[in-house]
C-alpha positions as CSV (number, residue, x, y, z in Angstrom):
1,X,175.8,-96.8,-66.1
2,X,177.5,-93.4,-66.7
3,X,180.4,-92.6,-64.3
4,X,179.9,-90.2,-62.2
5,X,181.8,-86.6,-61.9
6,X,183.9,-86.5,-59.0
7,X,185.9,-83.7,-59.5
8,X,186.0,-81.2,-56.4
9,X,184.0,-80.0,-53.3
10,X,180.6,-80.2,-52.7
11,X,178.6,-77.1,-50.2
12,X,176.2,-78.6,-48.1
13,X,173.9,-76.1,-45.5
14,X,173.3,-76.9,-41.7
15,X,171.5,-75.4,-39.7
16,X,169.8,-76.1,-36.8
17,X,165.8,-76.5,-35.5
18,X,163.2,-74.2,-37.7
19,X,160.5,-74.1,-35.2
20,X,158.1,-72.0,-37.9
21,X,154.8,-73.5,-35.7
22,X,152.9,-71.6,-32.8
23,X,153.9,-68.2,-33.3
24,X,155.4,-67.7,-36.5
25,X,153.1,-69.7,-37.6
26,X,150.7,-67.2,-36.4
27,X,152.1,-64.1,-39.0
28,X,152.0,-66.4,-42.0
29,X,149.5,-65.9,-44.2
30,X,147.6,-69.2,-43.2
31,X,147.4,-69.1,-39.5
32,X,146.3,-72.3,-37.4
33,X,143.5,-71.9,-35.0
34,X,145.8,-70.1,-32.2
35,X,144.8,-72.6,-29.1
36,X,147.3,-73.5,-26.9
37,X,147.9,-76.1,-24.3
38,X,150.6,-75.3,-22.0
39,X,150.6,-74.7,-18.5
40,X,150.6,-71.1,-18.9
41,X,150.2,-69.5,-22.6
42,X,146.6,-70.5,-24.5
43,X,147.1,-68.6,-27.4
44,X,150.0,-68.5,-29.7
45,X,149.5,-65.2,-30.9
46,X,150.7,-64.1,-27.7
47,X,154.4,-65.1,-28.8
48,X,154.1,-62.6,-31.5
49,X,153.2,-59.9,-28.6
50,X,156.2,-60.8,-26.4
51,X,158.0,-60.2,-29.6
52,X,156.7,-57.3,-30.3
53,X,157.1,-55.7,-27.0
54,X,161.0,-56.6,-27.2
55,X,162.0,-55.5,-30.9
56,X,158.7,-53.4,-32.4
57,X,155.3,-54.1,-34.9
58,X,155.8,-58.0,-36.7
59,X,153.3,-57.7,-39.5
60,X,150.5,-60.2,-40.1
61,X,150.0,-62.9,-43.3
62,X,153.4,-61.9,-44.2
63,X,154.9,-63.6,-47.0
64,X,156.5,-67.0,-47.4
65,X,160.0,-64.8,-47.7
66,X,159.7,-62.9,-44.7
67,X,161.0,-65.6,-42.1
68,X,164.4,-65.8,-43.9
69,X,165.0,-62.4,-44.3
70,X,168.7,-61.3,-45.2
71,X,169.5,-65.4,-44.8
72,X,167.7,-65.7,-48.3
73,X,170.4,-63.5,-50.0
74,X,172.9,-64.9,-47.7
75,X,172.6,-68.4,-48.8
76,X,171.9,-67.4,-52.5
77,X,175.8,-66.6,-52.0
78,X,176.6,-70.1,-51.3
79,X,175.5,-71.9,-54.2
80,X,175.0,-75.2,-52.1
81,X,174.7,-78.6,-53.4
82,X,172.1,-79.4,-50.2
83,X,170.6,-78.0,-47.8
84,X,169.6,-79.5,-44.5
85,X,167.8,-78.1,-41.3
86,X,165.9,-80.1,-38.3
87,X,162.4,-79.1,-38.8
88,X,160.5,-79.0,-35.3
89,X,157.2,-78.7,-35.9
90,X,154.4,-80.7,-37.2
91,X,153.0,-79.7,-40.3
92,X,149.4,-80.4,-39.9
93,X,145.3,-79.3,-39.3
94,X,144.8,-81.6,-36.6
95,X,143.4,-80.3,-32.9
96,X,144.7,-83.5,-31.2
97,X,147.7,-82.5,-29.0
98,X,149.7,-84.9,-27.4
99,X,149.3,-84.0,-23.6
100,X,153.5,-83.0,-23.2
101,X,152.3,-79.0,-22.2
102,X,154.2,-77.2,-25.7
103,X,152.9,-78.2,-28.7
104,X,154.1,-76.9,-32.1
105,X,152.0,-76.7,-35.3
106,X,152.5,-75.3,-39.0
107,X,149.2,-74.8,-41.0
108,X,150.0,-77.1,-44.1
109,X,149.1,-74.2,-46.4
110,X,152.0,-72.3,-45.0
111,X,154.7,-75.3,-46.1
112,X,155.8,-72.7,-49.2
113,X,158.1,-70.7,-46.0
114,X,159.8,-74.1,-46.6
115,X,160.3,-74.6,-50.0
116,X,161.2,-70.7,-50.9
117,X,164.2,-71.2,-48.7
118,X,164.8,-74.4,-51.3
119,X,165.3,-76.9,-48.3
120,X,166.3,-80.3,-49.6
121,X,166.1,-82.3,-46.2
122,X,163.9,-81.6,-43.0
123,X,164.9,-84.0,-40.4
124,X,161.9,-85.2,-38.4
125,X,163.9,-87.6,-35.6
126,X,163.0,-84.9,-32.8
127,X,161.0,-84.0,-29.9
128,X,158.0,-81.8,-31.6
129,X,157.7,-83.7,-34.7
130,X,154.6,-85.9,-33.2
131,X,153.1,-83.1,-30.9
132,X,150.1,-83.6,-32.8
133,X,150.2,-87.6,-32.8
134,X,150.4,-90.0,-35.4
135,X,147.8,-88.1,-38.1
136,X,150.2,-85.0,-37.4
137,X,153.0,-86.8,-38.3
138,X,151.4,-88.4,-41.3
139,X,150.4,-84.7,-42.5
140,X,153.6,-83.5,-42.0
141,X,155.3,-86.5,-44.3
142,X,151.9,-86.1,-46.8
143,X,152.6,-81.8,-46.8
144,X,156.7,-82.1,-47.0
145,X,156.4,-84.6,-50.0
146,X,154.0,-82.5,-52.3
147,X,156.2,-79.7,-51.9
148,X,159.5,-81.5,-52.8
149,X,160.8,-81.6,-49.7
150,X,162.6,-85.1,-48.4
151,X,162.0,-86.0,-45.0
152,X,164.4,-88.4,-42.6
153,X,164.1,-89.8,-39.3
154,X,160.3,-90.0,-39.1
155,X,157.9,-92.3,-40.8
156,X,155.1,-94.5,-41.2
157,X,156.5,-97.5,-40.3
158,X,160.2,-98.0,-38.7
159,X,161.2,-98.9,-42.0
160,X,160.4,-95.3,-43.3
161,X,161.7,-93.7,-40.4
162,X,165.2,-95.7,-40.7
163,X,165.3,-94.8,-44.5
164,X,167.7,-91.9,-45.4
165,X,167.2,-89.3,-47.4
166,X,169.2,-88.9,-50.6
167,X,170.4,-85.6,-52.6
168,X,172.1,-86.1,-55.7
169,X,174.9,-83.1,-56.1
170,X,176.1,-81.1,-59.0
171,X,179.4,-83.8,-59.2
172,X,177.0,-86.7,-59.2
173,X,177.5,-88.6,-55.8
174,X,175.2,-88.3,-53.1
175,X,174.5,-86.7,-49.9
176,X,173.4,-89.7,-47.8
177,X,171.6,-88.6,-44.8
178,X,170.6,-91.1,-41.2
179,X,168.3,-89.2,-39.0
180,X,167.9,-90.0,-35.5
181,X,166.1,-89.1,-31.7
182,X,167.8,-90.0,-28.7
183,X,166.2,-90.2,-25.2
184,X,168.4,-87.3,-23.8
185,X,166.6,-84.7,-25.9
186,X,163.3,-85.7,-24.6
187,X,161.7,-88.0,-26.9
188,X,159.8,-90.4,-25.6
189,X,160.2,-94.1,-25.9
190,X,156.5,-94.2,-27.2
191,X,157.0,-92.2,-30.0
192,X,159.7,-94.9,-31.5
193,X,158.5,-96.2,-34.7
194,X,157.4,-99.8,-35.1
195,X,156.7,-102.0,-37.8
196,X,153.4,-101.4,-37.5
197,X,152.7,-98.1,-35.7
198,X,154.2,-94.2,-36.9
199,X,157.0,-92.3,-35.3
200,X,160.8,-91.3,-35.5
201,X,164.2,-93.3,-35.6
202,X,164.8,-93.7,-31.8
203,X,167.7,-94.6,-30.1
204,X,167.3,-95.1,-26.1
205,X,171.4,-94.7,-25.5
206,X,174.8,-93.5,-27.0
207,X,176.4,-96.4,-26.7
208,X,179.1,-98.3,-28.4
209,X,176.7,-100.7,-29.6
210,X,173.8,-98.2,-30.8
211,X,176.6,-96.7,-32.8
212,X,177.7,-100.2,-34.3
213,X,174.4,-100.8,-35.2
214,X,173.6,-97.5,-37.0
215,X,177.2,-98.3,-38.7
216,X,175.7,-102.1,-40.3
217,X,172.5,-100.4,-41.2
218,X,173.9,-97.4,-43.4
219,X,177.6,-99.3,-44.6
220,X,175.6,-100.9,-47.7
221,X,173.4,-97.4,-49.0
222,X,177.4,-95.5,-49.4
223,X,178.5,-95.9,-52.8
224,X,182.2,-94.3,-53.4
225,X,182.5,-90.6,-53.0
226,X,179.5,-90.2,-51.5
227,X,179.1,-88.1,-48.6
228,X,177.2,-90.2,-45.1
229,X,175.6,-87.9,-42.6
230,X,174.0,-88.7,-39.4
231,X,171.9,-86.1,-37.9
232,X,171.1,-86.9,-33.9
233,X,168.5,-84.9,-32.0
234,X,170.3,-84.8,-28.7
235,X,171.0,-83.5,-25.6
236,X,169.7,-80.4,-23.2
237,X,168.5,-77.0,-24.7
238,X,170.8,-74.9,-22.5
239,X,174.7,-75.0,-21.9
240,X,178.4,-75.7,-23.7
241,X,179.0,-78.7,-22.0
242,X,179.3,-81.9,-24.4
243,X,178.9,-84.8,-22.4
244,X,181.2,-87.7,-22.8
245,X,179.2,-90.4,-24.4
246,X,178.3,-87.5,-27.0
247,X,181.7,-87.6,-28.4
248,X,182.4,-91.1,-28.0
249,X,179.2,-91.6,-30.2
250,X,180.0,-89.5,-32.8
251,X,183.9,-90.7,-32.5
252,X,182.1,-94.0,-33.2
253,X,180.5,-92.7,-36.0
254,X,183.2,-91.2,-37.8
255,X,185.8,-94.5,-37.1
256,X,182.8,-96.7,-39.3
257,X,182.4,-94.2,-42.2
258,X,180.1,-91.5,-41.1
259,X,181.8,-88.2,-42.7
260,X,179.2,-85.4,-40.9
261,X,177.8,-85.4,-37.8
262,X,174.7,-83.1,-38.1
263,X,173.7,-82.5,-33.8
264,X,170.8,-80.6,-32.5
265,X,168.7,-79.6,-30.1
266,X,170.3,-77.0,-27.9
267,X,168.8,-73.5,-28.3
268,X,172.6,-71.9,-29.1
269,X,175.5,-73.3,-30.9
270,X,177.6,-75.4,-29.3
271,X,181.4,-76.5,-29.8
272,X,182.4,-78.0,-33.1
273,X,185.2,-80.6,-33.3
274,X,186.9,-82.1,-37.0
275,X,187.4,-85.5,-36.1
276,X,189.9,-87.5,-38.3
277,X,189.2,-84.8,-41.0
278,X,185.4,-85.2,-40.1
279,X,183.0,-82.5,-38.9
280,X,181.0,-82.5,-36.1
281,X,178.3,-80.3,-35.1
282,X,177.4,-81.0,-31.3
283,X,174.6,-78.6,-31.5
284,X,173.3,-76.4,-34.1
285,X,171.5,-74.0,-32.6
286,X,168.4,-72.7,-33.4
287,X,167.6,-71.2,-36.8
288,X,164.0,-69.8,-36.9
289,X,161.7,-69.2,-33.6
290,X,159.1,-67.2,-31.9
291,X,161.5,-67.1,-29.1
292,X,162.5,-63.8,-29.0
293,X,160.1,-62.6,-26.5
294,X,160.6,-65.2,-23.7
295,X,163.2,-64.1,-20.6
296,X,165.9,-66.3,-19.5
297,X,168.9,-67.4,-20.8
298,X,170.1,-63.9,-21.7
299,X,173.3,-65.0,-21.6
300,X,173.3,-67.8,-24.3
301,X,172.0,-64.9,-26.7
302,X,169.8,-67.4,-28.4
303,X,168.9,-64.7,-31.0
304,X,172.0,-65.2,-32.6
305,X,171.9,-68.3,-34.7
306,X,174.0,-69.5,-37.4
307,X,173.9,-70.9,-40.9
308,X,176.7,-73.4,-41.2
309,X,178.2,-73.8,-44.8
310,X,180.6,-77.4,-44.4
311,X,182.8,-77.8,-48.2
312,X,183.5,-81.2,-48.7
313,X,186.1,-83.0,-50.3
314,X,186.0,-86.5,-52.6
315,X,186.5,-88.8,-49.3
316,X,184.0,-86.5,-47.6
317,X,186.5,-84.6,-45.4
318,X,186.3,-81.3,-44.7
319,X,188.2,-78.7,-46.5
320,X,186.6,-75.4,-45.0
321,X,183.6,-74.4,-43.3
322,X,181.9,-70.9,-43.0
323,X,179.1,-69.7,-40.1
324,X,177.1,-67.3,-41.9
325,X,176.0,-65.1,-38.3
326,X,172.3,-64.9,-38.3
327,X,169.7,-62.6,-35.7
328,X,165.9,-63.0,-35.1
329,X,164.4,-59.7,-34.8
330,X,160.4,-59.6,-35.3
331,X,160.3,-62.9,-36.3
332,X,162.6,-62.6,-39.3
333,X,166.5,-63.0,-40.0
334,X,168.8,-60.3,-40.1
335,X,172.2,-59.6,-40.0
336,X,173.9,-59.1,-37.1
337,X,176.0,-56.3,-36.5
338,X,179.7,-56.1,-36.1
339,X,180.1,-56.5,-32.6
340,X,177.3,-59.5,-31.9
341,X,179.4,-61.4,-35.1
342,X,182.5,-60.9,-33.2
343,X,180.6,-61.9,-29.4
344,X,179.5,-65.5,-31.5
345,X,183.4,-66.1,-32.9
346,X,184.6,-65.4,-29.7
347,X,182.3,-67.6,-27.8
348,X,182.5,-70.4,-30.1
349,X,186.3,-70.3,-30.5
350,X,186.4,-70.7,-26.5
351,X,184.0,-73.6,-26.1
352,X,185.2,-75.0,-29.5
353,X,189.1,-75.1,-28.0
354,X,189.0,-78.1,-26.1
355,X,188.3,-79.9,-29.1
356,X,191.4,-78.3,-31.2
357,X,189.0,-75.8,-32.8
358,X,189.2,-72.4,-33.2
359,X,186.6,-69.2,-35.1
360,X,188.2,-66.4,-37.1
361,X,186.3,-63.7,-38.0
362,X,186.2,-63.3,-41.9
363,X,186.5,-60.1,-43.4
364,X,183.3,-61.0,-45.2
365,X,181.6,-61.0,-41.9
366,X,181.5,-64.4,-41.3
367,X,182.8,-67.1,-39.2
368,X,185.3,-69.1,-40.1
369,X,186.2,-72.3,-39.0
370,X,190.4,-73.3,-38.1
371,X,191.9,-76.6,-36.2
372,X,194.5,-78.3,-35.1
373,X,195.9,-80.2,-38.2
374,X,194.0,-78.4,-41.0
375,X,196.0,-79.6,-43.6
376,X,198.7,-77.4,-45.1
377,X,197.7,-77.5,-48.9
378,X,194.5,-75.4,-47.5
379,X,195.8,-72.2,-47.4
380,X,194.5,-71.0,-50.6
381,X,191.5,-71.2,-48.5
382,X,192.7,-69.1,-45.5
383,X,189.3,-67.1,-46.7
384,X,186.9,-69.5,-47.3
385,X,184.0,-67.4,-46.7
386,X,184.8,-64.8,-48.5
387,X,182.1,-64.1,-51.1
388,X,179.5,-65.6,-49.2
389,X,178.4,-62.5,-47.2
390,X,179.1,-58.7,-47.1
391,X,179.5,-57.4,-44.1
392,X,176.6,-55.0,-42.8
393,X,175.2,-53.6,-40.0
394,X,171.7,-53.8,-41.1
């Protein structure tokens, strides 16, 4: 067997949930049939009219580019090893919604607004993935594998849906990635995979024990110098607040080998802690939406999203990591201008603090990331970012 290269930092992209069903699904150039079933809106084009009547025209069977936006150029910067978002959506023809009320579906001829952002993980352990039941799901694994695109926390059996996914980087180790639902996002018990029967990796509690488990079940896939992730749908939608067992989970985590803790689930980011030299995302935020046109929660500003760009080191640790500040504006990312960057660094670095963790905000127009014991031999990096995005008002 030829050794492998292990010979610096790898860049691996986070981001949070691409919601590109409903109404961005609706602009795409292969619309679903627009039915709706929730309590109130019947017709997902109407999200792309709330839109409209917030930030201007959204034009129709746009291109698979269009939904990125500036991010594409943004992350062309980067030059990741892997890139990973939660994709919640199902990705399928069928007219068989689960009766929840909001149901979220991607045509499967639009899955190219997936692959031109060169996505090398969608994690599936969430709370839209089987909106569309079982043959939904199946689509979705069917569509994401034909276009190259590994899938994690959701499969056929509870076999798949325990299996990780796997990138191989540039150095030659691996990203190893766990994906996994837990009840306080929503999922429902009966959408837990069985032997015999589809649905995602569910966990029922954040317990010591749920942890220890996870910790047997991925110990023998980690080779030396690979990189482990766990990404956990969890949590509520709205609000900073981490609750307790959250961090003793992922505290749990990190103490058995787990060097990234991927969370998401809330519609904003939330606060970020470096565990013994380990990152951890609480909540990612959301990345692409038809949200824009829907009231409440102003104050959250969850038009702002981010694109989080983690570098990490030969034990996995992390060495830097850089918030490229994304906006939604008629269904497309842009770049946010000078003073929304410097609203998300500020509100970050204040619900970030009681973990030891602070945001700067790079020259480059990006966020950086600084903590309580960041190692002293970093501060070649004191501009991590830089490269990585120009800053712009557009």
């Amino acid at each position: 067997m030829t050794p492998r290269r292990l010979n610096g930092t790898a860049a691996v992209v986070f981001a949070g949930d691409v919601m590109t069903g409903r109404g961005v699904d609706q602009i795409l150039r292969f619309p679903s049939l627009p039915e709706l079933h929730e309590p109130v809106v019947r017709d997902a084009r109407t999200y792309v009219h709330l839109a409209e009547q917030v930030n201007g025209p959204i034009p129709r069977g746009v291109d698979n580019a269009y939904i990125w936006g500036d991010a594409l150029e943004e992350l062309s910067r980067v030059a990741a090893d892997a890139r990973v978002v939660n994709l919640e959506t199902s990705v399928t023809l069928s007219d068989e919604a689960a009766p929840k009320g909001i149901n979220y579906r991607m045509h499967p001829a639009n899955v190219s607004c997936l692959s031109t952002a060169e996505l090398d993980v969608c994690v599936l352990a969430n709370n839209h993935i089987l909106d569309y039941g079982d043959a939904g799901l199946v689509s979705t694994l069917e569509t994401l594998a034909r276009a190259g695109i590994q899938a994690a926390g959701a499969g056929r059996t509870l076999e798949e849906a325990r299996r990780p996914a796997r990138v191989t980087l540039r150095d030659g180790r691996d990203l190893v990635l766990f994906a996994v639902a837990s009840e306080t996002s929503g999922v429902p018990a009966g959408w837990a995979a069985t032997s015999a029967a589809p649905g995602v990796a569910w966990v029922d509690d954040l317990s010591a024990t749920i942890a220890d488990a996870l910790i047997d079940e991925m110990a023998p896939t980690k080779r030396a110098g690979d990189i482990l992730v766990v990404s956990i749908h969890w949590g509520s939608n709205w609000g900073y607040a981490v609750p307790r067992e959250q961090v003793r989970f992922a505290h749990r985590l990190v103490d058995g080998g787990v060097d990234v803790v991927h969370g998401h689930s809330s519609h904003h980011p939330r606060p970020i802690e470096i565990y013994a030299g380990r990152l951890i995302l609480y909540g990612c935020g959301d990345c692409l939406t038809d949200y824009e046109g829907i009231g409440g929660h102003r104050e959250y500003r969850s038009d702002l999203g981010l694109l989080y760009v983690a570098h990490l080191g030969l034990a996995g640790e992390l060495t830097s990591l850089c918030m490229i500040p994304t906006q939604t504006r008629r269904m497309r990312l842009g770049r946010p201008d000078a003073g929304d960057r410097a609203w998300l660094a500020t509100r970050l670095s204040r619900v970030s603090e009681r973990f030891g963790s602070w945001v700067e905000l790079d020259p480059s127009g990006a966020l950086a990331l600084r903590w309580t014991g960041q190692p002293n031999d970093l501060a070649p990096l004191h501009r991590p970012c830089a490269g990585i995005q120009r800053s712009s008002t557009a």
